[in-house]
C-alpha positions in Angstrom: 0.0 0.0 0.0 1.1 3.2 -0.3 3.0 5.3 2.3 0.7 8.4 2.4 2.9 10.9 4.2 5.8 10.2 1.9 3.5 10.8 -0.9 2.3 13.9 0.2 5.5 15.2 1.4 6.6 14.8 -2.4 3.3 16.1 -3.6 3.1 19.2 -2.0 7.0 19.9 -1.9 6.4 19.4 2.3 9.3 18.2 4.5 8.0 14.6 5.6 8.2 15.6 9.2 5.8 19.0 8.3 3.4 16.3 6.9 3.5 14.0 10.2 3.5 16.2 12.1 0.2 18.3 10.8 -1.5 14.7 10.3 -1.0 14.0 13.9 -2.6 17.5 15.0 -5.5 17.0 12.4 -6.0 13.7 13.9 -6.2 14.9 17.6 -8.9 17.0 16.7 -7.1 20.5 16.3 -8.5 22.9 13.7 -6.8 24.4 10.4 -6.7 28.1 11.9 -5.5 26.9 15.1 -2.9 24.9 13.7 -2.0 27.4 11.2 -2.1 30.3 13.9 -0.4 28.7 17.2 1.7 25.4 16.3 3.5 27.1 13.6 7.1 24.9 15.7 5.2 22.0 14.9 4.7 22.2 10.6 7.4 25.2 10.4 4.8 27.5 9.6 2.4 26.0 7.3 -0.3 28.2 6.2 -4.0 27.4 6.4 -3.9 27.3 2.7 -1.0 24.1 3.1 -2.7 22.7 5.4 -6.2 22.5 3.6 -4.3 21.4 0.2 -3.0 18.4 2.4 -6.0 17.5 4.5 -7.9 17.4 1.0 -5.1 15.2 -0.2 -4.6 13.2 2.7 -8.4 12.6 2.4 -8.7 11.5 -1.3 -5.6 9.2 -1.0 -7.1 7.5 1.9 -10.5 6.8 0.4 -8.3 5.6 -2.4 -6.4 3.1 0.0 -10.0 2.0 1.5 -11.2 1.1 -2.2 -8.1 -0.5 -3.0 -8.7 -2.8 0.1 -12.3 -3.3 -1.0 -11.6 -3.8 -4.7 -8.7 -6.4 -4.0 -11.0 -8.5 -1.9 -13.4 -8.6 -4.4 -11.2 -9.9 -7.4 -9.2 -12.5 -5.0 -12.3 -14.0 -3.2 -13.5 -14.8 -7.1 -9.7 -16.4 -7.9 -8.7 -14.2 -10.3 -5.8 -11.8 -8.3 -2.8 -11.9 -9.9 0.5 -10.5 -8.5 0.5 -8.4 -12.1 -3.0 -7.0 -11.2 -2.5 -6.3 -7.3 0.4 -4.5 -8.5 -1.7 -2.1 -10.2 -4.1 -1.8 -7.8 -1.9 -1.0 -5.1 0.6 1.2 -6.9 -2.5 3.8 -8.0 -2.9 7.2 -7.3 -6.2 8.0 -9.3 -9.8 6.6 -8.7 -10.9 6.7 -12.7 -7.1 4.4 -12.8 -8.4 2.4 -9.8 -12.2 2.1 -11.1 -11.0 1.1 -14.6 -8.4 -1.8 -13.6 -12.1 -3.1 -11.6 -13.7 -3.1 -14.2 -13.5 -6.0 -15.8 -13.8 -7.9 -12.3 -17.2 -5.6 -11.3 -20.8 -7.2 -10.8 -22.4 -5.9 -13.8 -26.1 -6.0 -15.0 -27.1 -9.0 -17.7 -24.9 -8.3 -20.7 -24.7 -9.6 -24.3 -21.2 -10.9 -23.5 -22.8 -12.8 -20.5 -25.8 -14.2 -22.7 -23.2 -15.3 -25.1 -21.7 -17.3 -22.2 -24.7 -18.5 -21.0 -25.0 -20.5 -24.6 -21.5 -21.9 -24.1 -19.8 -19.5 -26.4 -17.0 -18.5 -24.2 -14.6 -21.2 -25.9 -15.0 -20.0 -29.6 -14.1 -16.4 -28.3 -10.9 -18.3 -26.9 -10.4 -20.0 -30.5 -10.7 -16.5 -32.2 -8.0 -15.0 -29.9 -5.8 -17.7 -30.3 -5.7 -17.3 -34.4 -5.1 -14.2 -33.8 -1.4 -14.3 -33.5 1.7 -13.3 -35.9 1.4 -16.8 -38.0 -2.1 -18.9 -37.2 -2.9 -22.5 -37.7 -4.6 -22.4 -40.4 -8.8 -22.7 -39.7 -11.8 -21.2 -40.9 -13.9 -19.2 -38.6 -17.4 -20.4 -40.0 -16.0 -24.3 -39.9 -15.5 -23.9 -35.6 -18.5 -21.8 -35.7 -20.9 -24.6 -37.0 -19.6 -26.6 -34.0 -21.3 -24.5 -31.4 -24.7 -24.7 -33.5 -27.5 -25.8 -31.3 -31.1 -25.9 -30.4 -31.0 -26.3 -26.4 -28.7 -23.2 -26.4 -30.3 -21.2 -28.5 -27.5 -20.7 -31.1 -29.4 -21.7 -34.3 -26.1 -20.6 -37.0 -22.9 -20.3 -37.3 -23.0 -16.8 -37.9 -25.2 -16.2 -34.6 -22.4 -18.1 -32.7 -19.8 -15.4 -33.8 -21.9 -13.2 -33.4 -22.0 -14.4 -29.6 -17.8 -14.9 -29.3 -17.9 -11.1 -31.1 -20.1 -9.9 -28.1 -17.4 -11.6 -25.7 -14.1 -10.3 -26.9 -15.7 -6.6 -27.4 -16.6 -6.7 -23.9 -13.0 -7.8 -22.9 -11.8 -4.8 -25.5 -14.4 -2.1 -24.0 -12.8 -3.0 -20.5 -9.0 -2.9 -21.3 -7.8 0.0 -18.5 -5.2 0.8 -20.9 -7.4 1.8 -23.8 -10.0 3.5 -21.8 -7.0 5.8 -20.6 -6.2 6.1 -24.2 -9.1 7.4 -25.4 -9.9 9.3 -22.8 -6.8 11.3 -22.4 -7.7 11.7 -26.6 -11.0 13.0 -25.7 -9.5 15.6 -23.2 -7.1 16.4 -25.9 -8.3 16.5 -29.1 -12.0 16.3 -28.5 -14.3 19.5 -29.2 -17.4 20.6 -27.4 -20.1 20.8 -30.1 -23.6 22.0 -29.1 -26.8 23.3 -30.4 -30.4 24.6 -29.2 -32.9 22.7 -29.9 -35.3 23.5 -33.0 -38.8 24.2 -30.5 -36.5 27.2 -28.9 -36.2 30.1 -31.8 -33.8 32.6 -32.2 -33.4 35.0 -29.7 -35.7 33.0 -27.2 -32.9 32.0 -24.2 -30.8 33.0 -22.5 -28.6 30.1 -23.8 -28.5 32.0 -27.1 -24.7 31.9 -27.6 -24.7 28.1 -27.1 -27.1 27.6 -30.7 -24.2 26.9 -32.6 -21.3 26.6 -30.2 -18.1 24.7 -30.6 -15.0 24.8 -28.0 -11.8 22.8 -27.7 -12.2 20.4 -24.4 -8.9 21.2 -23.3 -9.6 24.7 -23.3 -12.9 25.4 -22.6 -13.7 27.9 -19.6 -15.6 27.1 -16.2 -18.1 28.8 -16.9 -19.0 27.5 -20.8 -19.2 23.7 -19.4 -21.3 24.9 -16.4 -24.0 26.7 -18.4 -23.6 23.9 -21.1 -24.7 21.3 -18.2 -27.4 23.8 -17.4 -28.9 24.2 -21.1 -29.2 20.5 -21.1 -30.5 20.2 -17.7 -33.4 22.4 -18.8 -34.4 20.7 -22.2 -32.8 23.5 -23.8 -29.8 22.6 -25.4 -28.1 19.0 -26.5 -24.2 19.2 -26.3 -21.6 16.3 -27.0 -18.0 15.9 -28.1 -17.3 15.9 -31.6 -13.6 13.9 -32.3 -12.2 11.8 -35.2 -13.3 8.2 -34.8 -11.1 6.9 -37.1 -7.7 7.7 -34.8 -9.6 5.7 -31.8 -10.5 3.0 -33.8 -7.2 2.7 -35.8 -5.4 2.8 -31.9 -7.5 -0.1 -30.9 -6.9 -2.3 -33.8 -2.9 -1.4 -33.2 -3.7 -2.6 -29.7 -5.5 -5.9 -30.3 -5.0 -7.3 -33.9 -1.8 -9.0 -34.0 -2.5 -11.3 -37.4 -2.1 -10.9 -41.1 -5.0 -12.7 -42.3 -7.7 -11.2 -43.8 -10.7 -13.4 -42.2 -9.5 -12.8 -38.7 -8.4 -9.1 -39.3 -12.0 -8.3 -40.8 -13.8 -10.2 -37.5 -11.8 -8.2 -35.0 -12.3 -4.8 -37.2 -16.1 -5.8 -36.9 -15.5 -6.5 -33.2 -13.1 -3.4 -32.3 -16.0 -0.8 -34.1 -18.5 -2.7 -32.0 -16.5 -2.5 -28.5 -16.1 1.5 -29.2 -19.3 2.6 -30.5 -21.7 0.2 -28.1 -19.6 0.1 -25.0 -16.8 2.7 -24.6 -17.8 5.6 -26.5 -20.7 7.0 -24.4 -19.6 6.3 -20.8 -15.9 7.5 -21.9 -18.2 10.8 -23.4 -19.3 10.9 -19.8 -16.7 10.3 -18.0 -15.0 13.4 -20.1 -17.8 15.5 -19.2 -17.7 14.5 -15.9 -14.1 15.6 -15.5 -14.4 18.8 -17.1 -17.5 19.5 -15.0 -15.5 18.2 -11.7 -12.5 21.1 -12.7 -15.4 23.5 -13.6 -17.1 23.2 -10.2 -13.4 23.3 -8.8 -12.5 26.5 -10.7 -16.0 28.0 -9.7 -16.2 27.4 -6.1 -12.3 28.8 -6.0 -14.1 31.8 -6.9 -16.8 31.7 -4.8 -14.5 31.3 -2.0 -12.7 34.2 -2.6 -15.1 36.1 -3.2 -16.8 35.4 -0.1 -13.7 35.9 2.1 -13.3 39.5 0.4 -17.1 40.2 1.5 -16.8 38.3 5.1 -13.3 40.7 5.3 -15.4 43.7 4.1 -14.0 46.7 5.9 -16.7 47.4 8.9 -18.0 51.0 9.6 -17.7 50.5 13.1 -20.2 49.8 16.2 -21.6 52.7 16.1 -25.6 54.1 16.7 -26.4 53.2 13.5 -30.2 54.5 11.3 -31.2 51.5 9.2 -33.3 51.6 5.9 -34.8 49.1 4.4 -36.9 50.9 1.5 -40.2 50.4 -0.5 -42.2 52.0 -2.6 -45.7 51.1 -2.3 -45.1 49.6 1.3 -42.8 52.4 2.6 -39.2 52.4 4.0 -38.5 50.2 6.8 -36.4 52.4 9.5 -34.8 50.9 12.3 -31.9 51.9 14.8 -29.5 50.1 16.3 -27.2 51.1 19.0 -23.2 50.9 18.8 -23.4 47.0 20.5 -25.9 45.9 17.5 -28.7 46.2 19.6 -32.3 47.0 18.1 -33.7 50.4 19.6 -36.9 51.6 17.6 -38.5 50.7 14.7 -40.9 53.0 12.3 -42.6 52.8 9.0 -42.1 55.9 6.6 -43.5 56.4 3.8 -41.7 59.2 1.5 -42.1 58.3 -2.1 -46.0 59.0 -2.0 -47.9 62.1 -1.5 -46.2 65.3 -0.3 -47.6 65.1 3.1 -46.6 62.0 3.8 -42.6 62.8 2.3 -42.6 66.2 5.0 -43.3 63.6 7.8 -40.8 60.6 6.9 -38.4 63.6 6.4 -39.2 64.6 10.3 -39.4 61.1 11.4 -35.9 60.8 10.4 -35.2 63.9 11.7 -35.9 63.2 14.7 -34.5 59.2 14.7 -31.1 60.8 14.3 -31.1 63.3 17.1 -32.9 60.9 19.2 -30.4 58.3 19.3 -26.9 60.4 17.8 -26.6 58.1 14.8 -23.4 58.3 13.4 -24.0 55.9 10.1 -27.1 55.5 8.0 -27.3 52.4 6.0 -29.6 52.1 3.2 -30.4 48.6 1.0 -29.9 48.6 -2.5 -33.3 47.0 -3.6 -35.9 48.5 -4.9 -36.6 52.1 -4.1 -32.8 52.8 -3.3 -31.7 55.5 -5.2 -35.0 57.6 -4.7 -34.4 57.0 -0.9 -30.6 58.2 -1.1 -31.8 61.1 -2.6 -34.4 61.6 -0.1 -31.9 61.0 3.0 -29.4 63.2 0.9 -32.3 66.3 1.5 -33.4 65.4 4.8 -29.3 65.6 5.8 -28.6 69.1 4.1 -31.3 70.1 7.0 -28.7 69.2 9.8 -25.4 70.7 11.1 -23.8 67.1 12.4 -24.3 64.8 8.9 -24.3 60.8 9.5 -22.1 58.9 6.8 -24.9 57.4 4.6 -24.0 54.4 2.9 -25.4 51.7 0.5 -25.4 48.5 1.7 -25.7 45.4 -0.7 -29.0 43.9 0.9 -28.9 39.9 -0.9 -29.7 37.5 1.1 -31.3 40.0 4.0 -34.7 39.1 3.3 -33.3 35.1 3.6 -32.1 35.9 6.9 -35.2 37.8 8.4 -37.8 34.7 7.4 -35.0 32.3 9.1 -34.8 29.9 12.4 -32.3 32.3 13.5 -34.0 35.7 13.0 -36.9 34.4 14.3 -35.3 33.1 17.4 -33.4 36.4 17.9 -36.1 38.6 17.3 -39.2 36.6 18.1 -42.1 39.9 18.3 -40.6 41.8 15.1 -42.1 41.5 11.9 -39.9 40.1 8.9 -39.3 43.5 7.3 -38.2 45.1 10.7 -35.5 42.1 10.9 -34.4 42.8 7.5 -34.1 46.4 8.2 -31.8 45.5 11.6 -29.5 43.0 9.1 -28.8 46.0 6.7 -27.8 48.2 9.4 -25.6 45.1 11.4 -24.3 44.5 8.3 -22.5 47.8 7.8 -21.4 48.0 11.2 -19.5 44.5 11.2 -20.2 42.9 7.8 -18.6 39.2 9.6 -20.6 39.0 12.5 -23.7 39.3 10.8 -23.1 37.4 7.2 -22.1 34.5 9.0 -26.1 33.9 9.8 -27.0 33.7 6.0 -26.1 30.8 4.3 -23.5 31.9 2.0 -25.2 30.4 -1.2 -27.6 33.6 -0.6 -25.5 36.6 -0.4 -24.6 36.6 -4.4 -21.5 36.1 -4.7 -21.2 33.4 -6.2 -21.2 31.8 -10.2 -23.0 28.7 -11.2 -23.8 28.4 -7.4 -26.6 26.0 -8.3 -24.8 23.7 -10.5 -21.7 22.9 -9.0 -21.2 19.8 -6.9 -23.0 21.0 -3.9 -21.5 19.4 -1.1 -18.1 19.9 -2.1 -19.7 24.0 -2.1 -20.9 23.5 1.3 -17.4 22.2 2.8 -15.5 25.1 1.1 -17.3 27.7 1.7 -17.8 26.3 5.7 -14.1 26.5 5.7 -13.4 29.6 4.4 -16.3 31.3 6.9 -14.3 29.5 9.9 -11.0 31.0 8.2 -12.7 34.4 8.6 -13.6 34.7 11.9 -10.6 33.2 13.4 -8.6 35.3 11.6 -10.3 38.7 12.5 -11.3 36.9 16.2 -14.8 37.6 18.1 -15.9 39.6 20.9 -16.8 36.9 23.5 -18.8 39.5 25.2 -20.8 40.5 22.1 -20.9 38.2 19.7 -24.2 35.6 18.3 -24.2 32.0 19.1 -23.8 31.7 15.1 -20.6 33.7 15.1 -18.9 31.6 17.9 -20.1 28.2 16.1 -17.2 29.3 13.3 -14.3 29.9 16.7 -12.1 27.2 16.3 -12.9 24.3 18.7 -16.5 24.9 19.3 -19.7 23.4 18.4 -23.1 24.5 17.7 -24.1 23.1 21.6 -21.1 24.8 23.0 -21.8 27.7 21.6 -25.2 28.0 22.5 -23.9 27.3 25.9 -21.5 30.4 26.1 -24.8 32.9 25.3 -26.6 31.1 27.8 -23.9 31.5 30.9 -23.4 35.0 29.7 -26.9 36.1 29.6 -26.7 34.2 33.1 -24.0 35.3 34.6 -22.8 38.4 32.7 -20.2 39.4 30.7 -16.4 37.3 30.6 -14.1 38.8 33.2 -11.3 36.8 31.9 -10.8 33.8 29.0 -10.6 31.4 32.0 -13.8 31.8 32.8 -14.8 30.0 29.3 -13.9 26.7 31.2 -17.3 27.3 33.3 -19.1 27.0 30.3 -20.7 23.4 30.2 -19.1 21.5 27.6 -16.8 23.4 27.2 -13.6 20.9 28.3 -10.0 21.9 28.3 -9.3 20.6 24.6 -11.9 22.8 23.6 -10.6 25.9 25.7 -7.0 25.2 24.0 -8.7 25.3 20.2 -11.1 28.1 20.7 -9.1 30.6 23.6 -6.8 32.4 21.3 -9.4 33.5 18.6 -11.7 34.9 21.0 -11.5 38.8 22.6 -12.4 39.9 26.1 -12.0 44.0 26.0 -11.5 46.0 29.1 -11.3 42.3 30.8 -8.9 41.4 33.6 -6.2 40.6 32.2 -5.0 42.8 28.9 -3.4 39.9 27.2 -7.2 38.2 26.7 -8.1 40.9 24.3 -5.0 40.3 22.2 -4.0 37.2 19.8 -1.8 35.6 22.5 -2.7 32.6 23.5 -2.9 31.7 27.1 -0.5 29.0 27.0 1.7 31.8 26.0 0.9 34.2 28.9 3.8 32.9 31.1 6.3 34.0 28.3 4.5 37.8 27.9 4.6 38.2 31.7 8.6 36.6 32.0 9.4 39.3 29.0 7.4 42.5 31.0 9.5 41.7 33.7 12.7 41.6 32.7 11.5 44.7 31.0 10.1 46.5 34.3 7.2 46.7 32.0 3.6 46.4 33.4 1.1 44.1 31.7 -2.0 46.8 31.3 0.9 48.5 28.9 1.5 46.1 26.8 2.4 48.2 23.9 5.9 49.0 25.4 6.5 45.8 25.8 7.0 45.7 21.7 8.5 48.9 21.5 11.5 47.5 24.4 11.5 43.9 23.1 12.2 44.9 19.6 15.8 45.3 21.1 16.0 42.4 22.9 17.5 38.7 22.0 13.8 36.8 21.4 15.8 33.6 21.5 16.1 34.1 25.4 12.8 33.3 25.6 12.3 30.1 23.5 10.7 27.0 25.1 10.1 24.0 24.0 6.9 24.9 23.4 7.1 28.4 22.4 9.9 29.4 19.5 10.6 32.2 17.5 7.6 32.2 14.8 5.1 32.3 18.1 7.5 35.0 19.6 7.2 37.1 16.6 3.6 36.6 16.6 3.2 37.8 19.7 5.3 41.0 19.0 3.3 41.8 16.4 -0.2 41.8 19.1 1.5 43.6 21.4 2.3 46.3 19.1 -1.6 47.0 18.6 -3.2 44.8 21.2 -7.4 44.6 19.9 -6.6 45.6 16.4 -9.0 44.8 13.4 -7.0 43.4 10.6 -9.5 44.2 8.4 -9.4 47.2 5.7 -10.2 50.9 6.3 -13.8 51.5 5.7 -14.4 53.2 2.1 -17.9 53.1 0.4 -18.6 54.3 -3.1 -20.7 57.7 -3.9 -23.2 57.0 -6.3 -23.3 60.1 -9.2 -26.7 61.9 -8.7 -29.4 62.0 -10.6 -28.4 58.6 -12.2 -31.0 56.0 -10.2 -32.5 53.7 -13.0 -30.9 51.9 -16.7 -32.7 54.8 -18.5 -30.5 57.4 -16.9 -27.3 55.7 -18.1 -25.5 56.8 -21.6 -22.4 55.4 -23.4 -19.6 57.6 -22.6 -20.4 57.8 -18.6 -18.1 57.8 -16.0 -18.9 56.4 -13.3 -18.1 55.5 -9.7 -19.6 52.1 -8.3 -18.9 49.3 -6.1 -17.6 45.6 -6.9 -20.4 42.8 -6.0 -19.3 39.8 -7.7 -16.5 38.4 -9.4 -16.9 35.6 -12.0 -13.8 34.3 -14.1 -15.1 36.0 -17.2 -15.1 39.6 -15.8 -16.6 41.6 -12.4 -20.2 43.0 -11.7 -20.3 46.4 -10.5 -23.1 48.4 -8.4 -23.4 51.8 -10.0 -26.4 52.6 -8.3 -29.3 51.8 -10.9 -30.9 48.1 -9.6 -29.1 46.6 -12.2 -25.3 45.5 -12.0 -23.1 46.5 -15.1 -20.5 43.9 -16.6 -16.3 44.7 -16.6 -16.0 41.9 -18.8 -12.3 40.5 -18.2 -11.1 42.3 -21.6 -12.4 45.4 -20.2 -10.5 45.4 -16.3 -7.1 47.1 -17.4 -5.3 48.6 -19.6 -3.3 45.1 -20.2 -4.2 41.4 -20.8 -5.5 39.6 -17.6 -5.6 36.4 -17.4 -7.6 36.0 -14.0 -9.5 38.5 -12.8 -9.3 38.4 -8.9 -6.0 39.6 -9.4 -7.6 42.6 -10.6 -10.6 43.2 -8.5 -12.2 41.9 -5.2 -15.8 42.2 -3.8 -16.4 44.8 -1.6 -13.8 47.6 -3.9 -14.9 50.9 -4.7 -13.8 51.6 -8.5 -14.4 54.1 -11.2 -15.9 52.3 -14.5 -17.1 54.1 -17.8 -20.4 53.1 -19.4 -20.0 51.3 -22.8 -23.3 49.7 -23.6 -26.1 50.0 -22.4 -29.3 47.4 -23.5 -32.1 48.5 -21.4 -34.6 45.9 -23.0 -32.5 43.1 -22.1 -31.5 44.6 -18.4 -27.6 44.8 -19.5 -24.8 47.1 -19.0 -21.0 46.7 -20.7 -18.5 48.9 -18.5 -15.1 49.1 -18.5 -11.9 50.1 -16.5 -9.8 50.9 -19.0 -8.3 53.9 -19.5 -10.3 55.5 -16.1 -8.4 56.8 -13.7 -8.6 54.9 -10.2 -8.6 56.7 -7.3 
């Protein structure tokens, strides 16, 4: 069997003792972003990117192993394992590699090769292959066949008997592992994407419209082509298959299994060979291809969706502070609510400015008076429906006052998901749905982590082909990336939701439920010690989970910092030598930076944690996010209509797909910077251009208000 850490080591260009040593953690039950963040001795500083490229390694090649063991059982127990084969098996690093070497040993449904043997035929194949050698004994095909002629069997001709040994060998042929690699690997090569819309659909009547007549290398076709390709069929829309040159397959397998010169023989095997391809290989190989393309596609898609989702999670926060909340509406008003600088819902009113004059002089007072009320520093307005026309009201009813809010847009998908939800409904049990949605918006500009993390990712937008993709390989990704997030910005123990501590390393759903409970209970943390109160909550837990979470103005300074406890004994060694007390932890950094760090390696503790905790005690608390920017939307611009070619622009990034980025410019209907368009040179990906969440300055090129769509570009704009 194969010796996994070894494999990986060479794999991932890892020392061997980085791999054993992160498999062991993994194993004991210690998270990526703890691993990553506080036993950097143990892997010499393996990233949480490293370490998820090996535990998704280390995963695949021991399912592999566990098939191998399964598979190998399964060909012995029928006396049929030779050293040759288990050889293969064993030495395998792919499953398609594993799967085809199985396949001629696999249970299989009723086939014509196992009719054939049923009716005795099994020995004429056997004849056949042994003519068909470099110089037969001389024999005529028909002449054996008319042996196997008989009534009880069914076989009622010669030709029906060949017929029968034909089915057998093609069967053999269609399970050869070597020529299914072959022509696969061809396929993947050479092979070309062909599709077309079916005839009921005219012109002009999809959305699939570029697919009518569509042809694309398979080697090089994009993510996003094979992803709406699956879709189009999916729907009945579209038919799609891979066009190649038969001839080059079917000349390989005849260079593959006929070895004789005679004609007879030659012409039963050429019969045989076309029959193996076109009845047995070539569809599931067709599928198999598609299959593998579609595997990268989802790979390539949910990459992006990842990142994209860390850039929004990582969104730069306004800050906690009293915060007016709109949530607007034509017909059904604007939904106002406040929230105070912890998050916490104040007052709620129903305004209703976009209808008669009255009714826009008292909405203008009612906010008014919201603002002085509770001193709101930030107003944060949805982008839905009614946006713009809202701004612009806000924008007047703040030209009336000396001390102006920041007013921001606030991207609002997958608000209304969250205010129907188990959660919102548990959190805010007596408030209608709209009010909840309102109170997200607002949350959501204030700390855009703590308050995504409630929504399942799948409905804030972000992502491409969302739907299509292998879903629970989504689900695991995007999980990860969320718990990346919040460990690496940390959580307020004090203030944060029982769904934002279920992403702190170490703790489960339960536990964290538990931590709300004692601290509704008992009141606020004092110190990180404390945590081991909590029920559930054991010590292994306490050593995965401490570091990533913040106490402020707590006991001890050190639990509102980075450092993890077990380091706490090194901190308070290094203030003393340094006649530095720990409530000024900052001059601890500025006197250590002199000082020999080695002095104060442990066993346990060496120089990439030292460093680490230099780099806390310099800004003890800090966010690590981005300074808050938000994009100003031109006015008078607020619907498709008001757009013209020409236009500069200023808008705000809100997806990124690997064909280009969608932009916010403020008129209910994202613009397109297709990838051609992002810079002022080729680009090749581009995330390496934009990110969600970045304000940018885009000029209009097209605009197709009919069809909802708007070309933009970055080229040649200045960027501020």
């Amino acid at each position: 069997m194969l010796n996994i850490p070894q494999l990986l080591a060479t794999e991932l260009d890892l020392k061997l003792y980085q791999v054993q040593n992160a498999l062991e953690l993994l194993a004991e039950g210690a998270t990526i972003p703890f691993i990553a963040r506080y036993r950097k001795e143990r892997t010499d500083e393996m990233d949480e990117v490293q370490l998820r490229n090996l535990s998704d390694r280390y995963t695949y090649l021991t399912e592999l192993e566990e098939r191998k063991a399964v598979i190998l059982n399964a060909i012995a127990n029928q006396g049929k394992l030779t050293d040759e084969l288990k050889a293969q098996i064993t030495s395998s690093l792919q499953k398609t590699e594993l799967e085809d070497l199985y396949l001629p040993y696999k249970q299989k449904r009723r086939t014509r090769a196992t009719v054939a043997r049923e009716k005795g035929l099994e020995p004429l194949a056997e004849f056949i292959k042994s003519l068909n050698v470099k110089n037969p004994v001389s024999a005529s095909l028909e002449t054996e066949a008319a042996k196997y002629i008989s009534e009880t069997q069914g076989v009622k001709s010669a030709e029906e008997a060949l017929k029968g040994a034909s089915d057998i060998l093609a069967e053999e042929v269609a399970e050869r592992a070597e020529s299914r690699a072959y022509i696969r690997d061809y396929l993947l090569e050479s092979g070309v994407f062909s599709s077309r819309i079916k005839n009921e659909h005219p012109e002009g009547t999809t959305k699939f419209e570029m697919y009518r007549n569509y042809q694309a290398k398979v080697k090089n076709i994009a993510p996003h082509n094979i992803l709406a390709l699956c879709r189009g069929e999916a729907e009945g829309i579209l038919n799609f298959e891979i066009a190649f040159d038969e001839d080059v397959v079917l000349s390989y397998l005849e260079s593959q299994e006929i070895k004789t010169k005679v004609r007879a023989i030659r012409d039963f095997y050429q019969g045989m060979i076309k029959d193996a391809f076109n009845r047995l290989m070539k569809t599931s190989l067709m599928g198999e291809v598609i299959a593998e393309k579609k595997a990268y596609a989802d790979f390539e898609s949910i990459k992006t969706f990842e990142t994209n989702l860390r850039e929004l999670l990582l969104s730069a926060p306004a800050g906690m502070k009293p915060t007016l909340a709109i949530d607007p509406g034509f017909r059904t008003g604007c939904k106002v609510a406040v929230i105070n600088q912890t998050g916490k819902f104040l007052e709620y009113q129903a305004v209703f400015p976009h209808q008669a004059a009255e009714q826009r002089t008292k909405a203008a007072q009612t906010i008014k008076n919201l603002i002085e009320k509770y001193k709101i520093e930030l107003i944060a307005i949805g982008n839905g429906t009614a946006s713009r026309e809202t701004e612009e009201f806000v924008s007047q009813v703040l030209q009336t006052l000396e001390r102006k809010p920041i007013k921001v847009m606030v991207n609002e998908s997958g608000a209304s998901i969250y205010s129907a939800s188990k959660v919102a409904l548990e959190e805010f049990p007596d408030l209608d749905v709209t009010v909840r949605g309102a109170i997200s918006i607002g949350r959501r500009l204030q700390d855009p982590l703590a308050e995504l993390v409630k929504i399942d990712p799948k409905s804030i937008g972000v992502g491409q082909y969302q739907h299509d993709v292998d879903q629970k390989l989504l689900k695991k990704k995007l999980d990860e990336t969320v718990e990346s997030c919040v460990n690496y910005v940390g959580v307020d123990l004090n203030t944060a939701s029982k769904e934002l501590l279920t992403f702190v390393s170490g703790i489960t759903p339960a536990v964290a439920n538990n931590i709300v409970t004692y601290r509704n209970e008992n009141g606020a943390f004092k110190n990180r010690r404390q945590l081991l109160k909590v029920p559930k909550l054991g010590p292994k837990a306490f050593e995965q989970a401490a570091g990533f979470l913040r106490i402020r103005n707590g006991e001890n300074p050190l639990d509102n910092t980075a450092v993890h406890p077990e380091s706490y004994s090194v901190v308070e060694a290094i203030a003393s030598d340094l006649n530095v007390p720990l409530n000024q932890v900052t001059q601890i950094a500025a006197k250590l930076q002199k000082a020999n760090l080695k002095k104060y390696v442990t066993d346990t503790v060496g120089e990439p944690t030292l460093r680490d905790i230099l780099g806390e005690l310099e800004k003890p608390g800090r966010d690590p996010r981005a300074e808050f920017k938000y994009a100003t939307f031109k006015e008078g611009i607020t619907e498709i209509k008001d757009l013209q070619e020409g236009m500069e622009l200023e808008g705000i990034i809100t997806n990124v797909a690997n064909f280009g980025a969608f932009v916010d410019i403020g008129v209910h209907q994202d613009g397109l910077v297709h990838i051609s368009q992002l810079a002022d040179r080729f680009v090749d990906d581009p995330k390496k251009i934009v990110k969600v969440g970045q304000v940018v300055k885009v000029r209009v090129l097209e605009v197709n208000e009919k069809l909802k769509r708007i070309s933009l570009s970055m080229k040649a704009v200045r960027q501020s």
